[in-house]
N, CA, C and O atoms as a Tinker XYZ file with bonds, in Angstrom:
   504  protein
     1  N    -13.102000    2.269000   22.457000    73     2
     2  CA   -12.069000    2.606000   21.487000    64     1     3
     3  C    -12.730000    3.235000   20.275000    63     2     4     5
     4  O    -13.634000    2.530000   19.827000    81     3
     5  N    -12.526000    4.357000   19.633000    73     3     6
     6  CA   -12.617000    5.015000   18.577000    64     5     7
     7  C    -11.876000    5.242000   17.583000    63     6     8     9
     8  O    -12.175000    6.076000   16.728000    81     7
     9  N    -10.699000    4.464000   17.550000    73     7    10
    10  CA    -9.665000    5.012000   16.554000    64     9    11
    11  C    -10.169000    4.447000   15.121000    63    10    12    13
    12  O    -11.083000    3.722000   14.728000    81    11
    13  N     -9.170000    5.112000   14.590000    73    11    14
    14  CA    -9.087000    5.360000   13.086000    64    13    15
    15  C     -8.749000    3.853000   12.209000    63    14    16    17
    16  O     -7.570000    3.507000   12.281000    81    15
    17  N     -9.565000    3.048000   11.495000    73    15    18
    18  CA    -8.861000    1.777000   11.515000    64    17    19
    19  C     -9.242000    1.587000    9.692000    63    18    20    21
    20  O    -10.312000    1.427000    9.105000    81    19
    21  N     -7.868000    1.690000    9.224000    73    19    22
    22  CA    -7.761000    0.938000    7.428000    64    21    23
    23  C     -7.880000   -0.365000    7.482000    63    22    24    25
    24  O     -7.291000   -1.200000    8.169000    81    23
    25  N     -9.230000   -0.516000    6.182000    73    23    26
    26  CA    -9.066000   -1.927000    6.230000    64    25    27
    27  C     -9.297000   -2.090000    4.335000    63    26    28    29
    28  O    -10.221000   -1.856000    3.556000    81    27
    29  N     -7.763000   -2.665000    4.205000    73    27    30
    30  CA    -7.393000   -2.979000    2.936000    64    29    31
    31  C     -8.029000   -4.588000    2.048000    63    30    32    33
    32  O     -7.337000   -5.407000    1.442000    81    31
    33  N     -9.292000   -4.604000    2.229000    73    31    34
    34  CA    -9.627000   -6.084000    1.761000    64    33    35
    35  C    -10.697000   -5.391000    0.125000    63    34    36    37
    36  O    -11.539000   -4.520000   -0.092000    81    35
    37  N    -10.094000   -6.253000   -0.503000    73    35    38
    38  CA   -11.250000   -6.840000   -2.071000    64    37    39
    39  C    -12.237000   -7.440000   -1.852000    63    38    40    41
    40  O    -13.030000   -7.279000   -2.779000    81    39
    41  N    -12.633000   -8.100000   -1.043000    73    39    42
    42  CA   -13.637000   -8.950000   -1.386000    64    41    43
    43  C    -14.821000   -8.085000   -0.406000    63    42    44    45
    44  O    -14.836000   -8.246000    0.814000    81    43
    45  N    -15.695000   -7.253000   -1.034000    73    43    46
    46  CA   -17.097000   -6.174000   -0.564000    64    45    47
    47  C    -17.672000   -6.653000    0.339000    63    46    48    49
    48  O    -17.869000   -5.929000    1.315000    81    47
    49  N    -18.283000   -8.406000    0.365000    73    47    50
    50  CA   -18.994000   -8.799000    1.214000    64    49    51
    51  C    -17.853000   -8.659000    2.771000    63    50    52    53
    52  O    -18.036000   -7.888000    3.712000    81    51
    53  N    -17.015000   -9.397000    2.655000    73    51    54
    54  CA   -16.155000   -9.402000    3.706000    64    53    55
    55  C    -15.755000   -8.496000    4.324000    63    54    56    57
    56  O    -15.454000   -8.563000    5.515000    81    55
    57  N    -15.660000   -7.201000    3.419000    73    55    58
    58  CA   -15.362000   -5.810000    4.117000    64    57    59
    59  C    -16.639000   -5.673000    4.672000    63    58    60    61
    60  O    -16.595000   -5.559000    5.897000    81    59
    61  N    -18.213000   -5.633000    3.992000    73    59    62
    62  CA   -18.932000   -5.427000    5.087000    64    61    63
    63  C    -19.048000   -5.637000    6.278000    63    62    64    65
    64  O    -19.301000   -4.750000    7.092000    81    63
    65  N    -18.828000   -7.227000    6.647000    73    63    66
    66  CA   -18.863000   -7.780000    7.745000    64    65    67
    67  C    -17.696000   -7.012000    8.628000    63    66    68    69
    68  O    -18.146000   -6.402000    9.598000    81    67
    69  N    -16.340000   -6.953000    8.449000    73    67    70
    70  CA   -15.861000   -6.090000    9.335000    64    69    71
    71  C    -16.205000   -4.833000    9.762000    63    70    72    73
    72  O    -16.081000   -4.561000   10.956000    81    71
    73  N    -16.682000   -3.896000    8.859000    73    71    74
    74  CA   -17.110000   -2.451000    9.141000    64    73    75
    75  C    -18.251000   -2.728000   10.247000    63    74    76    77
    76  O    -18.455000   -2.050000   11.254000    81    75
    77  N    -19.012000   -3.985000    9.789000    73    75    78
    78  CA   -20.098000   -3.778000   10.685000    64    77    79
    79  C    -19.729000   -4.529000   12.152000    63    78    80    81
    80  O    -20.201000   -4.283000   13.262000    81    79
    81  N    -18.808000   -5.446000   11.797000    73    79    82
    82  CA   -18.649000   -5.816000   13.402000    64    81    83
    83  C    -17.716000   -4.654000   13.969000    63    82    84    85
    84  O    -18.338000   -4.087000   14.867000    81    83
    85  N    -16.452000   -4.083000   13.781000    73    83    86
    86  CA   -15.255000   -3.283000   13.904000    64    85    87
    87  C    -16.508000   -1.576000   14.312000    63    86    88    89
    88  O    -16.087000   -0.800000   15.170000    81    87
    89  N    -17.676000   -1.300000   13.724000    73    87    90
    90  CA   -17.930000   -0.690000   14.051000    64    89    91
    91  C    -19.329000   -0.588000   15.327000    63    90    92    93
    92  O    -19.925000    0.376000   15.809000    81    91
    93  N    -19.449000   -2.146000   15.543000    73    91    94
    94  CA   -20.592000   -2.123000   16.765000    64    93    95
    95  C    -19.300000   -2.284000   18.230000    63    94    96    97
    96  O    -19.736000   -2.594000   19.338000    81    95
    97  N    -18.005000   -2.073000   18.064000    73    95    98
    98  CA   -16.991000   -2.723000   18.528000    64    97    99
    99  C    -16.349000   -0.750000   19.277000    63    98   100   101
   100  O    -15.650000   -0.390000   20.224000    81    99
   101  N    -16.971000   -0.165000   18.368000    73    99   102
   102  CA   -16.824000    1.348000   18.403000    64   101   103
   103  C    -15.429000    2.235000   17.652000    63   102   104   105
   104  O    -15.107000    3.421000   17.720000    81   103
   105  N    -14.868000    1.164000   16.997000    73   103   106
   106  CA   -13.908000    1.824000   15.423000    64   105   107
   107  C    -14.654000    2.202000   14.635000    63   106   108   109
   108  O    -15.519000    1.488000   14.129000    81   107
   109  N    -14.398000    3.867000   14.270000    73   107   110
   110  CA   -14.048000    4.509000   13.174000    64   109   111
   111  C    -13.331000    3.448000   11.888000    63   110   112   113
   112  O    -12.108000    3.336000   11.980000    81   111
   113  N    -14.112000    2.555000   10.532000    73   111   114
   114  CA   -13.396000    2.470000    9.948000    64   113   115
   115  C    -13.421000    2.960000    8.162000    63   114   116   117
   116  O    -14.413000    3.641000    7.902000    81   115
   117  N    -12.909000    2.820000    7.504000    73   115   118
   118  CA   -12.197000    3.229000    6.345000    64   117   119
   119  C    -12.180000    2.009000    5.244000    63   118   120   121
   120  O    -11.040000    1.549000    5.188000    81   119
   121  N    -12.866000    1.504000    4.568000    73   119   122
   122  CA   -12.114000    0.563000    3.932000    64   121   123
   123  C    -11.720000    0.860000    1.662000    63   122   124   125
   124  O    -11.998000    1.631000    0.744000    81   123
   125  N    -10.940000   -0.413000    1.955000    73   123   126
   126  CA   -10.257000    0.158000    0.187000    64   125   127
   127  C    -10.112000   -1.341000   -0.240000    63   126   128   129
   128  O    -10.302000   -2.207000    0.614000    81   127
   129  N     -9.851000   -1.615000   -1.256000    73   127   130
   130  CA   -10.125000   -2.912000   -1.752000    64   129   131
   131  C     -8.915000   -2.577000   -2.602000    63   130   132   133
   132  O     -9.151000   -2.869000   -3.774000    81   131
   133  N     -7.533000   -1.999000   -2.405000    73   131   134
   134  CA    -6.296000   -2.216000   -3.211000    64   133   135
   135  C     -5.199000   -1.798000   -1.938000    63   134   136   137
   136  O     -5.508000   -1.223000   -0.893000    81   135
   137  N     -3.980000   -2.212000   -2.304000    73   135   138
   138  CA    -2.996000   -1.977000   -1.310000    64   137   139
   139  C     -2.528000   -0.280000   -2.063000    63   138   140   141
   140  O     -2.140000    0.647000   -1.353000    81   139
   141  N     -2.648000   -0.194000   -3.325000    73   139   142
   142  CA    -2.161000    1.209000   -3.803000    64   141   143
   143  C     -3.878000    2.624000   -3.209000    63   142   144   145
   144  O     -3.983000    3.823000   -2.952000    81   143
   145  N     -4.614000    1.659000   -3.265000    73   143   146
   146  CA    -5.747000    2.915000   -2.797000    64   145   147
   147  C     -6.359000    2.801000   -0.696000    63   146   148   149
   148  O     -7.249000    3.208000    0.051000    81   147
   149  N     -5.335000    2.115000   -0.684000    73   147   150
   150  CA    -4.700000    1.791000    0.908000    64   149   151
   151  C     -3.646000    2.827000    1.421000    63   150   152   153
   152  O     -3.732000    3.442000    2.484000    81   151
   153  N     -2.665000    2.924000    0.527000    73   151   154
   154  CA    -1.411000    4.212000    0.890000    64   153   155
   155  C     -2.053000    5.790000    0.667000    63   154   156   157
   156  O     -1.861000    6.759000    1.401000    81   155
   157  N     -2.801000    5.740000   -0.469000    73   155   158
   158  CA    -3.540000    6.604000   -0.682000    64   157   159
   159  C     -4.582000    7.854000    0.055000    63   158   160   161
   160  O     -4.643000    9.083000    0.103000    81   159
   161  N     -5.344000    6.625000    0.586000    73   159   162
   162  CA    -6.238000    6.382000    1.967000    64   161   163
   163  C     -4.898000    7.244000    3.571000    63   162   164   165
   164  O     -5.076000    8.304000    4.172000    81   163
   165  N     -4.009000    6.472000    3.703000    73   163   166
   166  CA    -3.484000    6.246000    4.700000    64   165   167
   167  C     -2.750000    7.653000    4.551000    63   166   168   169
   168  O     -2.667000    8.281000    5.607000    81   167
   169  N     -2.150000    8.313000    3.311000    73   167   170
   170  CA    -1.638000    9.519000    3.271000    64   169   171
   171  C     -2.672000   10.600000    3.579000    63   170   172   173
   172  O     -2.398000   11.556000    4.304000    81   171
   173  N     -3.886000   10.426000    3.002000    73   171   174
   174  CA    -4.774000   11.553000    3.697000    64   173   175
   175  C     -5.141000   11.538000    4.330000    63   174   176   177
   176  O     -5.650000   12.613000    4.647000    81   175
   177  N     -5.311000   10.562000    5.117000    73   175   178
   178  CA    -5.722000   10.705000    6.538000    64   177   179
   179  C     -5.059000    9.673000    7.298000    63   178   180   181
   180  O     -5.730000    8.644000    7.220000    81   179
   181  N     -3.987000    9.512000    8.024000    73   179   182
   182  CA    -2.929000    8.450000    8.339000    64   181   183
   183  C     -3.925000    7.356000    9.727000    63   182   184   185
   184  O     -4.527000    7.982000   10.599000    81   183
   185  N     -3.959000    5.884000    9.736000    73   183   186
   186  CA    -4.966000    5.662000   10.418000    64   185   187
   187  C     -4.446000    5.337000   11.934000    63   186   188   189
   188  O     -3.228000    5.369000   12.107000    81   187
   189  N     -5.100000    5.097000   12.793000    73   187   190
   190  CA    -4.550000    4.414000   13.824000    64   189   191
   191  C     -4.214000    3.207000   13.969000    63   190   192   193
   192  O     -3.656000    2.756000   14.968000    81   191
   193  N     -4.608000    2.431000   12.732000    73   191   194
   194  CA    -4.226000    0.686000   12.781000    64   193   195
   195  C     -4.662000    0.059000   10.934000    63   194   196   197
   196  O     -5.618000    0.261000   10.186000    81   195
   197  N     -3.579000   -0.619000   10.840000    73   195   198
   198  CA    -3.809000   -1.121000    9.653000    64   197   199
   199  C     -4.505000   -2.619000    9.205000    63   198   200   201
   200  O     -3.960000   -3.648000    9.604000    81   199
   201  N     -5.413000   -2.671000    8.579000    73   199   202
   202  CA    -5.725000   -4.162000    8.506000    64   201   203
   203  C     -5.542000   -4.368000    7.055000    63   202   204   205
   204  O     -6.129000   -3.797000    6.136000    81   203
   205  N     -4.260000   -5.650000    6.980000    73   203   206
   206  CA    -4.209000   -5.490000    5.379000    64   205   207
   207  C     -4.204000   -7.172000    4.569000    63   206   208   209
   208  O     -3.185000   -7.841000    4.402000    81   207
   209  N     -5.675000   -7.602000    4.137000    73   207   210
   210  CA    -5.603000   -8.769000    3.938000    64   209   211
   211  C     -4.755000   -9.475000    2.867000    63   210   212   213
   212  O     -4.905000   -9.123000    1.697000    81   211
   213  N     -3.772000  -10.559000    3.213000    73   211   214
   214  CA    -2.731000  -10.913000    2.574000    64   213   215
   215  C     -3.602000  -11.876000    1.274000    63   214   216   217
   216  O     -2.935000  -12.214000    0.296000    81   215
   217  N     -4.878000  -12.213000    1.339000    73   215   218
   218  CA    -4.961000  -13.289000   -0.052000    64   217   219
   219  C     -5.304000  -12.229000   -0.800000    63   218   220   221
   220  O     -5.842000  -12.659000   -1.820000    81   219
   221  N     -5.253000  -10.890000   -0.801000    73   219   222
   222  CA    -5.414000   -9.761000   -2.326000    64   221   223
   223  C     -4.072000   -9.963000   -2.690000    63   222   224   225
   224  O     -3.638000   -9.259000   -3.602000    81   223
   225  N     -3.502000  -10.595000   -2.283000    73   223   226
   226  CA    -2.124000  -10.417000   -3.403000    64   225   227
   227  C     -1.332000  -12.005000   -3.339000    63   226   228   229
   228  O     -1.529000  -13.010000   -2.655000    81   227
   229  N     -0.550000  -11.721000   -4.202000    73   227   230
   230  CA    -0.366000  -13.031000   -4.715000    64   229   231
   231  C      0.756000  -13.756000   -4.321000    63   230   232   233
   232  O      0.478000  -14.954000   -4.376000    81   231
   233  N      1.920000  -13.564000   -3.940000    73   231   234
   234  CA     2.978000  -13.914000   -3.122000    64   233   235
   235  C      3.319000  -13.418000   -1.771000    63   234   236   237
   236  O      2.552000  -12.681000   -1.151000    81   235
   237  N      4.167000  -13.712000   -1.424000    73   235   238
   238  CA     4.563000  -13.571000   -0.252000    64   237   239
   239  C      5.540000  -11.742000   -0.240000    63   238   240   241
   240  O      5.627000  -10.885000    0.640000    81   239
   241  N      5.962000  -11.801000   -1.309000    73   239   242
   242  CA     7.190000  -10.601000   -1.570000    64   241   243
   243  C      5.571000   -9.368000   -1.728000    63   242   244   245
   244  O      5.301000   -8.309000   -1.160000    81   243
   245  N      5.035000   -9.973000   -2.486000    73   243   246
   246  CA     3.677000   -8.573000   -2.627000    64   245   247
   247  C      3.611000   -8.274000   -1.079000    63   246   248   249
   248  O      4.142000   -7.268000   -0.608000    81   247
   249  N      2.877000   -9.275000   -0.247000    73   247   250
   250  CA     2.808000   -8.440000    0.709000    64   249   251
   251  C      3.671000   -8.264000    1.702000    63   250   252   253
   252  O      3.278000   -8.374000    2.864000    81   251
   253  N      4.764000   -8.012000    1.457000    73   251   254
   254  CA     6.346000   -7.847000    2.188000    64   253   255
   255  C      6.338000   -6.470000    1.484000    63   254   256   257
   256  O      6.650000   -5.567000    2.260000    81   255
   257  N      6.026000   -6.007000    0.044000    73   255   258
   258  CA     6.543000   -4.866000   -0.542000    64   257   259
   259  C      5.261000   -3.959000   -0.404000    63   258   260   261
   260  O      5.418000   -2.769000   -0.679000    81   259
   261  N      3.847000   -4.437000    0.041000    73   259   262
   262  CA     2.909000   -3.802000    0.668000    64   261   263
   263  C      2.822000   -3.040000    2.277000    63   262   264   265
   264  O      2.243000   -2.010000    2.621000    81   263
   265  N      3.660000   -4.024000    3.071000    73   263   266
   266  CA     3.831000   -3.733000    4.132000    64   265   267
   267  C      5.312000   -2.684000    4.524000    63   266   268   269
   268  O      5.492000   -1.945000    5.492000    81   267
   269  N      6.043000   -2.932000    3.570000    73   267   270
   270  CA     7.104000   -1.831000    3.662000    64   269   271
   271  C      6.916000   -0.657000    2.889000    63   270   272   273
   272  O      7.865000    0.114000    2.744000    81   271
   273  N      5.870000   -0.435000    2.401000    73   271   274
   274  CA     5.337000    0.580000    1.412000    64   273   275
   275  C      5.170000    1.779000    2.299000    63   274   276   277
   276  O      5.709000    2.880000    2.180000    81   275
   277  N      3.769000    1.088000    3.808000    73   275   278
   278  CA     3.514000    1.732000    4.949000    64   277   279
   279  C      4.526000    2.022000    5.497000    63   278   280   281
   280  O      4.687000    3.148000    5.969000    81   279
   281  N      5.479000    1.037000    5.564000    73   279   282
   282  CA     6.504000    1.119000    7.323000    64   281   283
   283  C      7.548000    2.527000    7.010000    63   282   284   285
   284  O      7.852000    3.452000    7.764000    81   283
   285  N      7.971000    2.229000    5.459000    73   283   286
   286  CA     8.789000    3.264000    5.082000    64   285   287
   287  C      8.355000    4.916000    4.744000    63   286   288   289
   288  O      9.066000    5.833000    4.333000    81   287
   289  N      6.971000    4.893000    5.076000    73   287   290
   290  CA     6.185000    6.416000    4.739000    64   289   291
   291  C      6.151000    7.002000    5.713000    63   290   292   293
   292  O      5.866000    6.453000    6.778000    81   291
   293  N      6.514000    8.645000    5.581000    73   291   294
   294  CA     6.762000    8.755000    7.125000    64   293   295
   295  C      5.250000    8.701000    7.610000    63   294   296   297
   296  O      4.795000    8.152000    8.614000    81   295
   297  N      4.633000    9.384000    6.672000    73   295   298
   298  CA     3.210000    9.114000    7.490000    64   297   299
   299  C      2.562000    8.299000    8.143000    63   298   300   301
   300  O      1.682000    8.530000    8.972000    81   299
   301  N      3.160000    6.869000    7.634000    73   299   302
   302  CA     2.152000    5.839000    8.134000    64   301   303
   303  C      3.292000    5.129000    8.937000    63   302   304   305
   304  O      2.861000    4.226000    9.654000    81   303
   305  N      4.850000    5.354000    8.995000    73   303   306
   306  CA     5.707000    4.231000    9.246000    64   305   307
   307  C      5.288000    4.137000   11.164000    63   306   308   309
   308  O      6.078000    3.408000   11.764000    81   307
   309  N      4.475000    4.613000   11.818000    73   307   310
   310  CA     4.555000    4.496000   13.415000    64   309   311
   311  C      3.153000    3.679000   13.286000    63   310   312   313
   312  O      2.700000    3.402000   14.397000    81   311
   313  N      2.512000    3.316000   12.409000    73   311   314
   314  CA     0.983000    2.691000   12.072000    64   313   315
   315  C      1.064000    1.249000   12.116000    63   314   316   317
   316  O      1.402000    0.723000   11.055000    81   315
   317  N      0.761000    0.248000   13.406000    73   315   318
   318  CA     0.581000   -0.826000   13.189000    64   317   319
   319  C     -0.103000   -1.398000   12.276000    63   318   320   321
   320  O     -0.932000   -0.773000   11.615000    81   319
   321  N      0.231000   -3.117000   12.045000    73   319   322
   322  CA    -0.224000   -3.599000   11.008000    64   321   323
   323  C     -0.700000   -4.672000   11.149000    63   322   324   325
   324  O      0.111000   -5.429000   11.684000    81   323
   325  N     -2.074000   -5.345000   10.829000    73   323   326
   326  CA    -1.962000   -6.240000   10.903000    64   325   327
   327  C     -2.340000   -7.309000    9.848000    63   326   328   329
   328  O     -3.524000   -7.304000    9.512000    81   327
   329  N     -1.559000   -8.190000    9.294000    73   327   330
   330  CA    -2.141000   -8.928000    8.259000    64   329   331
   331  C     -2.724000  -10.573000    7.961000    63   330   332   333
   332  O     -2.200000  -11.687000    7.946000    81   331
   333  N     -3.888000  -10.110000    7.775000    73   331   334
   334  CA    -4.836000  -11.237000    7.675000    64   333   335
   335  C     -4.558000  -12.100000    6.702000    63   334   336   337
   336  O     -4.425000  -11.759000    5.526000    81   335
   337  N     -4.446000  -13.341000    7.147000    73   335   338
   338  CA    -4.564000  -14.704000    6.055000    64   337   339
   339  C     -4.822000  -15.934000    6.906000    63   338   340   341
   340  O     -4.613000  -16.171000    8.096000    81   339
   341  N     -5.480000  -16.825000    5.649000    73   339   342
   342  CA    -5.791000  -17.978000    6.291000    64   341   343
   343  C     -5.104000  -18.912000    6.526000    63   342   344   345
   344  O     -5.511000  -19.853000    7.206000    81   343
   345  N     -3.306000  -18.827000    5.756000    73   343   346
   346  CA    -2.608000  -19.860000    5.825000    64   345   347
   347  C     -1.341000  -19.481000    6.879000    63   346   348   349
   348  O     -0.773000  -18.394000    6.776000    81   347
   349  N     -1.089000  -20.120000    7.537000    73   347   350
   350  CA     0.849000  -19.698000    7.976000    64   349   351
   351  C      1.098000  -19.716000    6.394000    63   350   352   353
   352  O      0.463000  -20.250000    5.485000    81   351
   353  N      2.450000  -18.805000    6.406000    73   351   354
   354  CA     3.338000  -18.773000    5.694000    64   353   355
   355  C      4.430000  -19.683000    5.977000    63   354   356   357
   356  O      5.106000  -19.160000    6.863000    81   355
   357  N      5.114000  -21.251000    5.501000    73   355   358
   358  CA     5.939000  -21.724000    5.900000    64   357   359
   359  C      7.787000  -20.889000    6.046000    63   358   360   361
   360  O      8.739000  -21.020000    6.816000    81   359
   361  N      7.559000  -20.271000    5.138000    73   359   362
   362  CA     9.459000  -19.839000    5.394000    64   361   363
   363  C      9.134000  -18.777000    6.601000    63   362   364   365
   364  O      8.195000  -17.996000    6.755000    81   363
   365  N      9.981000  -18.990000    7.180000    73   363   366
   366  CA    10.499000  -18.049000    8.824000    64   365   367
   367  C     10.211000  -16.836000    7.726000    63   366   368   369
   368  O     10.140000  -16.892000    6.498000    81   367
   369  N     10.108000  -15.995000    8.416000    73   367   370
   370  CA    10.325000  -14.776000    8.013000    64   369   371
   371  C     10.822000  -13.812000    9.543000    63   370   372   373
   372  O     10.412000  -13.926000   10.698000    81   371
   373  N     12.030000  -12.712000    8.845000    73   371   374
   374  CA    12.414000  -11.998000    9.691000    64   373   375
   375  C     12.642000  -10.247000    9.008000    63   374   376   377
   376  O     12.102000   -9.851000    7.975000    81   375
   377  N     13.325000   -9.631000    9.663000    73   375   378
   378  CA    13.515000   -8.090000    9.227000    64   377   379
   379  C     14.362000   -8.487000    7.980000    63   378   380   381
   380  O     15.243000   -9.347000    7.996000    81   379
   381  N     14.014000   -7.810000    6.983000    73   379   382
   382  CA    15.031000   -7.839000    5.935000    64   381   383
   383  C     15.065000   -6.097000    5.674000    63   382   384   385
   384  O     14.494000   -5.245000    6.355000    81   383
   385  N     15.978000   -5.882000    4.393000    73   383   386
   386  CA    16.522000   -4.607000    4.185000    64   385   387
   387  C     16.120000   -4.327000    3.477000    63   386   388   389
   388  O     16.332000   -4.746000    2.339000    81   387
   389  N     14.976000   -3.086000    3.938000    73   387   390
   390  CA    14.187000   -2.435000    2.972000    64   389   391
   391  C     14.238000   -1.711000    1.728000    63   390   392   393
   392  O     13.384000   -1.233000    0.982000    81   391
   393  N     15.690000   -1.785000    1.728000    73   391   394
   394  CA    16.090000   -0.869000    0.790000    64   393   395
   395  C     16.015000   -1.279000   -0.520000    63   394   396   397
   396  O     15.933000   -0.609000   -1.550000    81   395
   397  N     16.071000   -3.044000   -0.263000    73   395   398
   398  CA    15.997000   -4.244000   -1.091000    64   397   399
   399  C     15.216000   -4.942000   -1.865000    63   398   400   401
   400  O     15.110000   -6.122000   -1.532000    81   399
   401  N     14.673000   -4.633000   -2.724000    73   399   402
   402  CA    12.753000   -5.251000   -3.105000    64   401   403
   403  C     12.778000   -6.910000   -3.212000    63   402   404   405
   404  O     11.760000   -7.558000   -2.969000    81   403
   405  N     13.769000   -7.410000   -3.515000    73   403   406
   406  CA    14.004000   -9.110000   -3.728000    64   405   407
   407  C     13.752000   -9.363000   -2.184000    63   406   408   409
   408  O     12.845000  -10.116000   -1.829000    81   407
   409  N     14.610000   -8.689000   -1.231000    73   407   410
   410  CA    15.029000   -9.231000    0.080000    64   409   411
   411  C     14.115000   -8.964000    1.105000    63   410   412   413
   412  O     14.304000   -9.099000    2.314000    81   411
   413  N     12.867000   -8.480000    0.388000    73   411   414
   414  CA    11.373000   -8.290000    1.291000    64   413   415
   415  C     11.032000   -9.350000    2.244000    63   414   416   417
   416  O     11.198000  -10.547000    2.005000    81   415
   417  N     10.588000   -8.912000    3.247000    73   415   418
   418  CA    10.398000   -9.681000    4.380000    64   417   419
   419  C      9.802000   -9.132000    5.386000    63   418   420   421
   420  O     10.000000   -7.944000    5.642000    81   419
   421  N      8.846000  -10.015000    6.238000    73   419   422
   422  CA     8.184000   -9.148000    7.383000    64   421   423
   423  C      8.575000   -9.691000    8.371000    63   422   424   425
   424  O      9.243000  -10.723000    8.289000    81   423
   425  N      8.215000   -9.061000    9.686000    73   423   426
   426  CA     8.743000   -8.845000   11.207000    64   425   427
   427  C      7.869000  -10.319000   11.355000    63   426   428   429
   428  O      6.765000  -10.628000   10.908000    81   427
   429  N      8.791000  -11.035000   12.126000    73   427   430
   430  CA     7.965000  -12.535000   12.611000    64   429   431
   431  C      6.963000  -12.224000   13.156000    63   430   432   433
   432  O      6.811000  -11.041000   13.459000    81   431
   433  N      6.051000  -13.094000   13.428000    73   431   434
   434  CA     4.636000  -12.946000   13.889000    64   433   435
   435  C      3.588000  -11.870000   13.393000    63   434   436   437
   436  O      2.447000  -11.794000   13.847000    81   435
   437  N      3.963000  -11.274000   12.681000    73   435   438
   438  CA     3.238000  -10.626000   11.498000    64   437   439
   439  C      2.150000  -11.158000   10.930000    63   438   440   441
   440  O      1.254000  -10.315000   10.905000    81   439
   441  N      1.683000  -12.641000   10.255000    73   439   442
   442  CA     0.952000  -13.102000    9.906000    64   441   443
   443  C     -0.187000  -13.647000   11.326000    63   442   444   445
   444  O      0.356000  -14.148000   12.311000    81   443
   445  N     -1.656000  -13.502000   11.303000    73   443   446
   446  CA    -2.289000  -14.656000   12.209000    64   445   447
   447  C     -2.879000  -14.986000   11.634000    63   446   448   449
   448  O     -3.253000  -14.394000   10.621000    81   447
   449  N     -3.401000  -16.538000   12.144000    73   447   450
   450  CA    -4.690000  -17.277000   11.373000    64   449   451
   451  C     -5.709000  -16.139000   11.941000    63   450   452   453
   452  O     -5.709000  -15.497000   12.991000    81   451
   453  N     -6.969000  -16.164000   10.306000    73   451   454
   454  CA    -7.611000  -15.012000   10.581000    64   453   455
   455  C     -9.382000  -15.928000   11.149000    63   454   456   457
   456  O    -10.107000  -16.900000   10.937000    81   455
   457  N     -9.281000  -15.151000   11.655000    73   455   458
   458  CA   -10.864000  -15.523000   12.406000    64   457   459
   459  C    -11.101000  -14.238000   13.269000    63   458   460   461
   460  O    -10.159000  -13.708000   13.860000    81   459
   461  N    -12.780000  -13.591000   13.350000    73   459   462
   462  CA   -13.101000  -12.622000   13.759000    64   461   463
   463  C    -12.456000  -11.781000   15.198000    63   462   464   465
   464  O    -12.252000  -10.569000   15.274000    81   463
   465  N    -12.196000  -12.893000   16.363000    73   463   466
   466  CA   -12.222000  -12.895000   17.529000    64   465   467
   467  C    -10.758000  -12.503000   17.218000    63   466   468   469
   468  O    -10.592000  -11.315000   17.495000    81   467
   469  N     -9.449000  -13.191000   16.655000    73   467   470
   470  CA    -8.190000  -12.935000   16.671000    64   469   471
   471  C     -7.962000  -11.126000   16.309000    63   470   472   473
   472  O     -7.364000  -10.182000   16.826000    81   471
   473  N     -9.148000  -11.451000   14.688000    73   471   474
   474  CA    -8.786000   -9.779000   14.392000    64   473   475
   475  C     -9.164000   -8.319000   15.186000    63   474   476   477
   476  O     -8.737000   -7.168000   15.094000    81   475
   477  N    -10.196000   -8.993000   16.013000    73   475   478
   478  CA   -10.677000   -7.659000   17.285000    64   477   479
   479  C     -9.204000   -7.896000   18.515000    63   478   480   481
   480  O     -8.701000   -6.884000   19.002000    81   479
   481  N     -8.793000   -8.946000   18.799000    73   479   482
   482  CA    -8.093000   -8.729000   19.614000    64   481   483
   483  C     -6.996000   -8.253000   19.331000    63   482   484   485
   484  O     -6.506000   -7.553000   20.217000    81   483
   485  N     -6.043000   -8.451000   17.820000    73   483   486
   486  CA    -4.719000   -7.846000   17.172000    64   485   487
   487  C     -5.149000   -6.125000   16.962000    63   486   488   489
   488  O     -4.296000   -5.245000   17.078000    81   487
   489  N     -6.332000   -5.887000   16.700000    73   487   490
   490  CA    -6.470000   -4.632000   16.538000    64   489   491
   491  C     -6.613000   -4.018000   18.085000    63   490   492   493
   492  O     -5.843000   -3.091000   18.340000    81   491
   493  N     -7.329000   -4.354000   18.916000    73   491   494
   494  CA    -7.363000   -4.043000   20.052000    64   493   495
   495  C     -5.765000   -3.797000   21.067000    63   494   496   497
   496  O     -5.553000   -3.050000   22.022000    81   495
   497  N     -4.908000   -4.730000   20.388000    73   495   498
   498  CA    -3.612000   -4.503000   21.043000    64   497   499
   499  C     -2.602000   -3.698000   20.135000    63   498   500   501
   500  O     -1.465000   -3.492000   20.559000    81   499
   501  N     -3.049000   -3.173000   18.716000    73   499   502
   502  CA    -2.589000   -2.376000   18.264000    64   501   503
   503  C     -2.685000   -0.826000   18.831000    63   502   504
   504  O     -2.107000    0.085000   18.238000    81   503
């Protein structure tokens, strides 16, 4: 696999470690340490898969209004996503109406517990 893979994480050390595993893995990747220099990223060159870690931001609606940022661009809206965190999120979450910034919400199963092996395989089935 060679594709094109954004990876939206802050924390430098941690992005290393993915570039370097994601790229002995044979991804092309990209990384940005903001969700605004993530769209940025993703408009000039739109990727084949998104990795967008949920503890850079601070609620649950941030990254609901991060992830509909992508879904709603045409550029990026056919661009899987996947978002990393270490916790479940307890409230269900389902489709809400994007049109809506309060009523932000992501597609169930959206969140996985993050560990290396999960994130090669969510990207791999992206």
């Amino acid at each position: 696999m060679s594709g094109h893979t954004l990876i939206i994480e802050p924390d430098q050390a941690l992005a290393q470690r993915f570039e370097t595993i994601l790229n002995d893995e044979g991804f092309d990747i990209e990384i940005v340490a903001s969700g605004n220099e993530g769209m940025r990223a993703a408009r000039r060159h739109p990727p084949d898969v998104i990795v967008l870690d949920a503890n850079l931001l601070h609620t649950e609606d941030e990254v609901a209004r991060n992830y509909w940022a992508f879904k709603l661009h045409p550029r990026t809206r056919h661009v899987p996503i996947v978002v990393l965190t270490e916790q479940q999120y307890e409230r269900a979450v389902g489709e809400a109406d994007p049109g809506r910034v309060g009523d932000y919400s992501l597609p169930k199963n959206t969140f996985i517990p993050f560990t290396l092996f999960e994130l090669l395989r969510f990207i791999h089935l992206a």
